[in-house]
Structure formats: structure tokens, C-alpha cells
C-alpha positions in Angstrom: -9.2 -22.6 30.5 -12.9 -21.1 30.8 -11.0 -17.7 31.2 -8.8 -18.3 28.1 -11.2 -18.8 26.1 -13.3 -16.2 27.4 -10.6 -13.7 26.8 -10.2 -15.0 23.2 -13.9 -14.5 22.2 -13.3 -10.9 23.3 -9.9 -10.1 22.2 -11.9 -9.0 18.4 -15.2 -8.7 19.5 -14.7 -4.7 19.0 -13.5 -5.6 15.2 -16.4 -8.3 14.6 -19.3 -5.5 16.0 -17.8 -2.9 13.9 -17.6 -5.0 10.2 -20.6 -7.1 11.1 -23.4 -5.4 9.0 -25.0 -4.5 12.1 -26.4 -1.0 11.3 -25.0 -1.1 8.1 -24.9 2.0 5.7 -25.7 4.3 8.3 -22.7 3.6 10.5 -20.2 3.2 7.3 -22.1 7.0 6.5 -21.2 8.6 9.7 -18.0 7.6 9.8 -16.8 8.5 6.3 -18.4 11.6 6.7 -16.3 12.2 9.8 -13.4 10.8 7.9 -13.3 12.7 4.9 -13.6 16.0 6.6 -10.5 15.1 8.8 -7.1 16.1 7.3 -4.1 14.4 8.5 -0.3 16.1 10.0 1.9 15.6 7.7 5.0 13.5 8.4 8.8 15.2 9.2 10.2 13.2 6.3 8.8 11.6 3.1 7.9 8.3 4.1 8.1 5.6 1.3 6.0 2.8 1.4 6.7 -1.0 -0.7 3.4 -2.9 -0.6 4.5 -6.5 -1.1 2.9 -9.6 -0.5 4.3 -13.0 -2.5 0.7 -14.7 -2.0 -1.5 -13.1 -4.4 -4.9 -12.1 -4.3 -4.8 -10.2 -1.1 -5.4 -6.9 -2.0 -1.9 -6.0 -2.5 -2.6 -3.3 -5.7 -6.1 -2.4 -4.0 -4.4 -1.5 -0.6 -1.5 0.1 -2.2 -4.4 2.8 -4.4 -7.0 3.0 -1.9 -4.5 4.2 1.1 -2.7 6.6 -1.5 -6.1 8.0 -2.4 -7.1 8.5 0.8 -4.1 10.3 2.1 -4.0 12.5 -0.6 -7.4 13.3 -0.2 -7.3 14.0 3.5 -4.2 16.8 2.3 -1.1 14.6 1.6 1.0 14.9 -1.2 1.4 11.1 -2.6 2.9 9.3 -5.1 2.0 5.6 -6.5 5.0 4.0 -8.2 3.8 1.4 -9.9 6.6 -1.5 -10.4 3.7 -4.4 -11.3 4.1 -5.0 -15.5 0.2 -6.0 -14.9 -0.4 -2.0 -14.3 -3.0 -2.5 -12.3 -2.4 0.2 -10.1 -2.2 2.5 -13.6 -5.6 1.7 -14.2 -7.0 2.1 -10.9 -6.3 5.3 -11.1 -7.1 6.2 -14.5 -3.6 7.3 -16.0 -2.6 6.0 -19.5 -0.3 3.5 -19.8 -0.2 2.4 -23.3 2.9 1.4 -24.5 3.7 4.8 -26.3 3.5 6.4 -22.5 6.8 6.9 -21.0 6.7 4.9 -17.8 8.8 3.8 -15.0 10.1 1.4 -17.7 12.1 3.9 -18.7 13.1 5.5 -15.6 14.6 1.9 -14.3 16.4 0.7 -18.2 16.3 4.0 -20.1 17.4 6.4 -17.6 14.5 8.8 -17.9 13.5 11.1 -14.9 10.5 10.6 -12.5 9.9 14.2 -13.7 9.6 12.8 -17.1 7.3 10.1 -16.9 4.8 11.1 -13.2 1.2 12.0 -14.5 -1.3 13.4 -12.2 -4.3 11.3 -11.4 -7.2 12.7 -12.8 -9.8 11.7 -10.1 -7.6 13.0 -7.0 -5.7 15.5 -5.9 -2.6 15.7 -4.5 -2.1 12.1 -5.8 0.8 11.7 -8.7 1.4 8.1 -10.5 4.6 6.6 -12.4 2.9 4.4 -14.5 3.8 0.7 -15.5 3.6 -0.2 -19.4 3.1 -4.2 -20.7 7.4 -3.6 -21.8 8.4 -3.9 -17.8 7.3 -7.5 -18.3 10.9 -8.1 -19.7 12.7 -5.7 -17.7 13.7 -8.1 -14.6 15.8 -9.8 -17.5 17.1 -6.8 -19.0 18.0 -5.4 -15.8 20.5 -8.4 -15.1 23.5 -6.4 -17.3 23.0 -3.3 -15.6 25.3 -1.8 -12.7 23.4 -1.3 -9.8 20.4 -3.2 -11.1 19.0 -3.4 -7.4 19.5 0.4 -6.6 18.0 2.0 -10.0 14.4 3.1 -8.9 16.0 4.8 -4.8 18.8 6.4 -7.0 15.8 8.0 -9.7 13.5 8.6 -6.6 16.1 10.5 -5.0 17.1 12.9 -7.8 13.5 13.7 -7.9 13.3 14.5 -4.7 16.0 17.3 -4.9 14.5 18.1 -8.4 11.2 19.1 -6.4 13.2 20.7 -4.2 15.6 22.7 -7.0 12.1 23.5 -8.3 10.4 25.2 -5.1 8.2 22.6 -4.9 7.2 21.1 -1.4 8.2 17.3 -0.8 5.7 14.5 -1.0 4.8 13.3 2.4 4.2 9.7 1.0 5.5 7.6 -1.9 3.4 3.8 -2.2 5.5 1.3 -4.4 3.4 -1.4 -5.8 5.5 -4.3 -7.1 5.0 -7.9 -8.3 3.6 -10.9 -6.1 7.3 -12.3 -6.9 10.7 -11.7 -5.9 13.2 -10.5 -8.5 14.7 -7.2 -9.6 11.7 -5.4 -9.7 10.6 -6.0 -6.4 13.8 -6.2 -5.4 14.2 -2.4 -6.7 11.2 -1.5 -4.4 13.0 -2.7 -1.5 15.8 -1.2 -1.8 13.7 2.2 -2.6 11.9 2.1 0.4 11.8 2.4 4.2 9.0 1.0 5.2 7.0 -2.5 4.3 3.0 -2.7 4.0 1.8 -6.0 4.0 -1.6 -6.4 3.2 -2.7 -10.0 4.7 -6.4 -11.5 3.3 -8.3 -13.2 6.8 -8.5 -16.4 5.2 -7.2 -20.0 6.3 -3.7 -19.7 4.3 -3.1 -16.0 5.3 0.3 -16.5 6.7 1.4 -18.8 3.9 4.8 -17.5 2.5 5.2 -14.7 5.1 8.3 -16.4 6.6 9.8 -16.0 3.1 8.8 -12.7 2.6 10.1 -11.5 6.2 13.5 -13.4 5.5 13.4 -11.9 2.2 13.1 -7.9 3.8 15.8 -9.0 6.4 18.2 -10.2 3.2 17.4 -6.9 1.6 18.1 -5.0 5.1 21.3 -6.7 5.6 23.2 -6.5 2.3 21.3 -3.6 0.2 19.1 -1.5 2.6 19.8 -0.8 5.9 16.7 1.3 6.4 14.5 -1.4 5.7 11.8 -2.5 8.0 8.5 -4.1 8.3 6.2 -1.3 9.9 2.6 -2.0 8.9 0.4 -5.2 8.4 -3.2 -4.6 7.3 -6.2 -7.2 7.5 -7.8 -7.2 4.1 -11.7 -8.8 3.1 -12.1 -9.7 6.8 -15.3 -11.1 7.3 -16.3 -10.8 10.6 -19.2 -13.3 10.7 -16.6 -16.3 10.4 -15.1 -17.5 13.0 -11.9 -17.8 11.0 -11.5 -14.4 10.1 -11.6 -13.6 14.0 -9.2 -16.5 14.6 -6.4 -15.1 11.9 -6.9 -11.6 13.0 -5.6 -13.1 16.4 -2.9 -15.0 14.7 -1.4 -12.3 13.1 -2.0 -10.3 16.5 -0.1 -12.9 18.7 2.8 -12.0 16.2 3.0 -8.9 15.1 1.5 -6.9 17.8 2.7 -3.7 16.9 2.5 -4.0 13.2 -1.0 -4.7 12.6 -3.9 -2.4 12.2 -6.3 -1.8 14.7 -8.5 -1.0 11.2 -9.3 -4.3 9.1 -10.9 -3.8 5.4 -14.1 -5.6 5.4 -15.0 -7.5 2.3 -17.0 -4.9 0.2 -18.8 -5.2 -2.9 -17.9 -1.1 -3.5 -14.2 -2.0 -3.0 -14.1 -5.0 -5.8 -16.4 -2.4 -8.5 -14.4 0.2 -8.1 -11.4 -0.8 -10.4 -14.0 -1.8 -13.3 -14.7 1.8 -13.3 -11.3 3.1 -13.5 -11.3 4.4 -9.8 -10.8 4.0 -6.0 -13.7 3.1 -4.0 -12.4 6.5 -2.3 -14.2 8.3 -5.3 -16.2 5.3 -6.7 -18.2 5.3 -3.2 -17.4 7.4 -0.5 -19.9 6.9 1.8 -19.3 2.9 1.6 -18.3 0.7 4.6 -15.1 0.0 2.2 -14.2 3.9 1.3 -14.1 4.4 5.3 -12.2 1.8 6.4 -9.6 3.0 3.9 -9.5 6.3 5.5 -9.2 4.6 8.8 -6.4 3.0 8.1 -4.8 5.9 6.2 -5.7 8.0 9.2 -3.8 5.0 11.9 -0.5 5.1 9.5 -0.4 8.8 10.0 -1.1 8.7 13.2 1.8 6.6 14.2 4.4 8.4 12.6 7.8 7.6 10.6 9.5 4.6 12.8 12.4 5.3 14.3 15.8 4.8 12.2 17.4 1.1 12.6 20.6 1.6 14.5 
């Protein structure tokens, strides 16, 4: 028992020295600088990312922007769909989305291209956003007439993919969907669009509340709409690592998804919570914060594991 619990104390104690304060400014310093100089391999194949998570408030829109930021700023060619009629992702990254702006609204109802609609983001390179618009708040009910209601945004994705292509322009290397805390068409459409799930998780005493749903949900989409559908990346969001509890829940979602979690957890972080306000990512809001660096971190830990292998 002593040597159960002993091995529990010390199964985060890595995590807990490197988010505890300890040193502070001058660690997060050092190791942004070393992260924003690194640049990152791109991947064989476009890899396309749904950040979903039906418990709100855990960072889902903030994970989805600050990872996208990051990998287009270590070289990566990245788009952010955003799916969410809140547009929060839109403003993040500081790309109108007024309801005169042609938006992924009209790439999922009106049949407009990705071409049409995909604005550059003005604060980073390499980093191209589908905006939402406050008229994809009644799309999940117009979408209900529609053939292939569920398959609208992989079918307009793919056409833009050759259209790069038919234009001589290189491929993205990653696409980050960021869709509602809920499960209907438009989330659904994200799904089905993607290969990979990113589940940002907050450290908090109801973190895994609903995450049965939403795995049953993925393996419902996998069977009957999307094959290619899997669960590849969970990420620790406003970990604390003073509280005991934060420790505990990292080790929770350890014991069951050991190969899914991030080594990297996102600290809470003042920086992280401004930078929005401001129109930006804490990438460009703050660099040198403990916030900005652990989202290059975990950027850097996605790359470095590669595209997962194909479902059989």
C-alpha cells in the first residue's frame, strides 16, 4: 500500500514541478524562446482535427485557436473551420464575421466554396479561417431537408482540397474544426469531416462528466457515417498543479487513456483568458507566457506523433 501510494504521488510530480510557479517567467521564457524557434515536419497527409467536448467551459474554442496558431507559426499550413454559431473562434482570431461576410453558413446551406468564404488571419501566418456568422444559429434546422445533411462540410472540404491542388497550391498540413458543445448536424458535420478527435478536458472534479456520451457518440459516427473516425488526442486544460485534484484527474484520465493524453497540460493562465478580449491568441497576445509555451508544447507533441494509423 505504502508503495502504491508512493508511486501515485510521483506518477505527476514531473507535471506538478513544471506548472507550479516555481521559477516562474524565467522558465515559461526559456522555453518559449526555444519553442518558437523550433519548426515542426510536416505530416504525409492533411490531418483534420474536430475539437469537441459536450461539457462546456473547457477550453474547447481556446484549444482549438491556440494549437492552430502555434502550428502555423512553427511553419504549418492551418486552417480553423469554425462550425460554433457563437464565432468565437472568428473573433479569436480577428477575421470579420458580420452577417454580410460569407461564411461557412453558406458553404454547408448555400453551396458556396471554401475558396469563397476562407480569410486569412491577420495576426498569423500560414493560418486561414472559415468564419462562423450569428445565421448558422438556425442552420442545424435548416439542414434537416437537405440530402446528405451529415456529409455537407467533408464533401466542401474535399473539393477544396483538389481546388488547391488544380491551383498549384501546396496542401494544408492541418485543418482544426471547432463545433458546438452539443450534438446535432453541425457537430455532427465535423465528425463526419474529420479523422481525428481532440478533446480538450478542464482538471476539475467533473472533468470526465459526459465523456462516455461523447466517446459513444464518435463510435456511432465511426460505425454508420465515418469510418476514419477516431479519438487520437486528449489535452489537460487550466490544470492547476498546486491542488491535489488537478494531480488526481490528470491520473484519472491517464489510467484511461494512456496513449491519448498529452504529456503537455495547459496551466491556468491569466495571458491565456486576456488574449481573446484583445482579438488574438495568447501565441501573439504573449509569447513569452507560461500559457503561449505550453501551447507550443502541445502543438509540437501532436506533430511529433504523427497521423494514426488508418482503422482497418
Amino acid at each position: 500500500m505504502a508503495q502504491e501510494n508512493e508511486e501515485r504521488s510521483g506518477a505527476f510530480k514531473a507535471l506538478r514541478e513544471r506548472w507550479s510557479g516555481k521559477g516562474g517567467k524565467k522558465g515559461a521564457a526559456a522555453s518559449g524562446n526555444r519553442l518558437q524557434r523550433q519548426r515542426l515536419s510536416r505530416p504525409d497527409r492533411t490531418r483534420v482535427f474536430t475539437t469537441s467536448n459536450q461539457k462546456g467551459g473547457v477550453g474547447k474554442t481556446t484549444t482549438t485557436v491556440n494549437l492552430a496558431a502555434a502550428m502555423a507559426r512553427a511553419g504549418m499550413r492551418v486552417m480553423v473551420v469554425d462550425i460554433d454559431p457563437q464565432g468565437n473562434a472568428s473573433t479569436a482570431l480577428d477575421v470579420p464575421h458580420s452577417s454580410e461576410v460569407a461564411s461557412v453558413y453558406d458553404v454547408l446551406l448555400d453551396e458556396m466554396e471554401i475558396h469563397e468564404v476562407v480569410q486569412d488571419a491577420p495576426d498569423v501566418d500560414n493560418l486561414q479561417v472559415v468564419p462562423a456568422t450569428i445565421e448558422l444559429a438556425g442552420a442545424e434546422i435548416e439542414l434537416v431537408s437537405l440530402v446528405a445533411r451529415e456529409q455537407r462540410l467533408a464533401k466542401a472540404l474535399d473539393r477544396y482540397f483538389a481546388w488547391r491542388e488544380e491551383q498549384g497550391q501546396e496542401r494544408l498540413d492541418y485543418v482544426f474544426i471547432d463545433c458546438p458543445p452539443s450534438l446535432g448536424l453541425l457537430t455532427v458535420n465535423a465528425f463526419v469531416a474529420a479523422e481525428e478527435v481532440l478533446i480538450p478536458i478542464q482538471a476539475e472534479y467533473y472533468a470526465l462528466e459526459g465523456l462516455s456520451q461523447l466517446l459513444k457518440n464518435v463510435q456511432m459516427i465511426q460505425k454508420h457515417l465515418n469510418p476514419r473516425l477516431q479519438l487520437t488526442t486528449i489535452l489537460l486544460t487550466m490544470f492547476d498543479s498546486r491542488t491535489n485534484l488537478a494531480v488526481q484527474v490528470a491520473e484519472e484520465v491517464r489510467e484511461h487513456f494512456p496513449k491519448e493524453l498529452l504529456q503537455t497540460a495547459i496551466p491556468r493562465n491569466v495571458r491565456i483568458s486576456e488574449a481573446p478580449s484583445y482579438q488574438q491568441t495568447v501565441l501573439t497576445y504573449d509569447p513569452s507566457s507560461v500559457g503561449a509555451a505550453a501551447y507550443r508544447e502541445a502543438a509540437t507533441e501532436i506533430a511529433k506523433r504523427g497521423a494514426p494509423a488508418p482503422l482497418d
